[in-house]
N, C-alpha and C positions, 0 to 999 in steps of 0.2 A: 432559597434553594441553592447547594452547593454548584457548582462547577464540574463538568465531570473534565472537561479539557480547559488546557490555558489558552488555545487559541480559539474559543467555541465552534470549535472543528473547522476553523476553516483559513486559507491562506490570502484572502483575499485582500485584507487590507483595507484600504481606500479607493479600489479599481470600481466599483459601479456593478454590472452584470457583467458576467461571464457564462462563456460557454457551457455546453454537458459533455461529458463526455458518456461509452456506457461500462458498469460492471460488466466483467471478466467471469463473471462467477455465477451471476444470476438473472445477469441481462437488466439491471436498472439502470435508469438514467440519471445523473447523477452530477453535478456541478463540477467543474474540471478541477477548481478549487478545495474540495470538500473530499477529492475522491482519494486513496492513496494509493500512490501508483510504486511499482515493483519492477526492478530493470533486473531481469537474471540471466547467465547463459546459456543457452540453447546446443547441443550437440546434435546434429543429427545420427550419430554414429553412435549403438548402442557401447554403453562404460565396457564392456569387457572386450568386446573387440576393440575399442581407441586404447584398452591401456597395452593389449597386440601391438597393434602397429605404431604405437609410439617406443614399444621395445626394440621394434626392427627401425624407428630413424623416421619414423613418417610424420608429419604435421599435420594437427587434425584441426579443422578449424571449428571455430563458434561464434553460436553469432545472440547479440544481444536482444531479448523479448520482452519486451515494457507492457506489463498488465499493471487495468487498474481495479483497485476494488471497491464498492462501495464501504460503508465503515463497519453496519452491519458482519459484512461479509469479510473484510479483513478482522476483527476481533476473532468471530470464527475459527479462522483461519490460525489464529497466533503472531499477526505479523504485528497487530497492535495491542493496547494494554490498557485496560479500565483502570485511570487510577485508584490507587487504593485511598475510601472515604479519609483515612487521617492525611491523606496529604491534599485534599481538594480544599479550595477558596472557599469560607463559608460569608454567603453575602450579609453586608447589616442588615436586621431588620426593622422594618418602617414603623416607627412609633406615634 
């Protein structure tokens, strides 16, 4: 059976059990290891008024939002990418 990722989805390594954290998206629980998480920035200030008052000199702040997703739900999303079958690991098989 090929590989669909080179990390088998996960960042764990050699650490043992780790925590869960939950999906952002659909409320699953989810390995903090396994999850992928997204840091974007946040305005609270709708874009057409900040790009106003950045005409007139003002400083509009933002602040960073770390959502995570389960993997389901990031593929979904686009943020990640089935590799395509000719580039996956195909394992030996057992004779």
């Amino acid at each position: 059976m090929p590989k669909k990722r080179e990390s088998r989805g996960r960042r764990k390594g050699d650490k043992g059990k780790v925590g869960y954290v939950q999906c952002d998206q659909c409320g699953r629980r989810v390995p903090e290891d396994k999850a992928i998480c997204v840091t974007r920035m946040y305005s609270p200030v709708p874009p057409q008024l900040a790009e106003e008052l950045e005409k007139k000199g003002a400083i509009i702040q933002k602040y960073p939002v770390r959502k995570c997703y389960c993997i389901s739900c990031a593929v979904h999303l686009g943020i990640v990418k089935v590799r395509p079958e000719e580039e996956r690991k195909e394992k030996p098989a057992f004779t």
